[in-house]
C-alpha positions as CSV (number, residue, x, y, z in Angstrom):
1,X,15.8,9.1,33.9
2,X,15.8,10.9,30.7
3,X,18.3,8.2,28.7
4,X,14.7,5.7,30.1
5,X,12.6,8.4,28.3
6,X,14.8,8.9,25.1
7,X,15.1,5.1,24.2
8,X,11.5,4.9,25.4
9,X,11.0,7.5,22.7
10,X,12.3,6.4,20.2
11,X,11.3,2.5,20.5
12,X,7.6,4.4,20.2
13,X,8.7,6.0,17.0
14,X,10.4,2.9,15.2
15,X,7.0,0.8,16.5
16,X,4.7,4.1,14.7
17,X,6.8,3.7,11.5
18,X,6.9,0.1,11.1
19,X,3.5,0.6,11.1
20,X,3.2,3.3,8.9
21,X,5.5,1.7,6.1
22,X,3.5,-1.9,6.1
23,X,0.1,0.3,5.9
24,X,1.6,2.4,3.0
25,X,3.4,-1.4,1.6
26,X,-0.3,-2.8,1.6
27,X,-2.0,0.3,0.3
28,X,0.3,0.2,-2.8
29,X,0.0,-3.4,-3.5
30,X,-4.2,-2.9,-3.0
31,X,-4.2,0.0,-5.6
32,X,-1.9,-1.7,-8.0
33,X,-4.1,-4.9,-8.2
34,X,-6.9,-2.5,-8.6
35,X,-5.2,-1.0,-11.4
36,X,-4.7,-4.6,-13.3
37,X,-8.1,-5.8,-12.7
38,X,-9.6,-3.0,-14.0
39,X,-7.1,-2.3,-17.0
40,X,-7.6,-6.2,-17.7
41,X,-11.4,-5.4,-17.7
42,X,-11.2,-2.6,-19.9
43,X,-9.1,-4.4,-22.7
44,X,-11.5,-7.7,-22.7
45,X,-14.4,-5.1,-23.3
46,X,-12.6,-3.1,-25.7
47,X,-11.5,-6.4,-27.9
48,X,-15.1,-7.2,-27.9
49,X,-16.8,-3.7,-29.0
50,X,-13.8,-4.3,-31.6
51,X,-14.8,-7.8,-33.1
52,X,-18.4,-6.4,-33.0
């Protein structure tokens, strides 16, 4: 009964961090395109205040 319960136990805790590390996987690659679109958007506006 509690060799059921163990591997039970720790199936449940490989399933909760799979999950965890593709949340935190996709969360990293969501901020990081973030982080290009706006730095892309912040140099095309600063070339053009420049060529003003």
């Amino acid at each position: 009964m509690f060799s059921i319960q163990y591997n039970n136990q720790n199936l449940h805790n490989a399933v909760i961090g799979i999950v965890m590390l593709v949340i935190a996987i996709l969360f990293i690659l969501y901020m990081g395109d973030a982080m290009v679109d706006s730095t892309r958007e912040f140099r095309s506006s600063y070339i053009e205040q420049l060529l003003k």
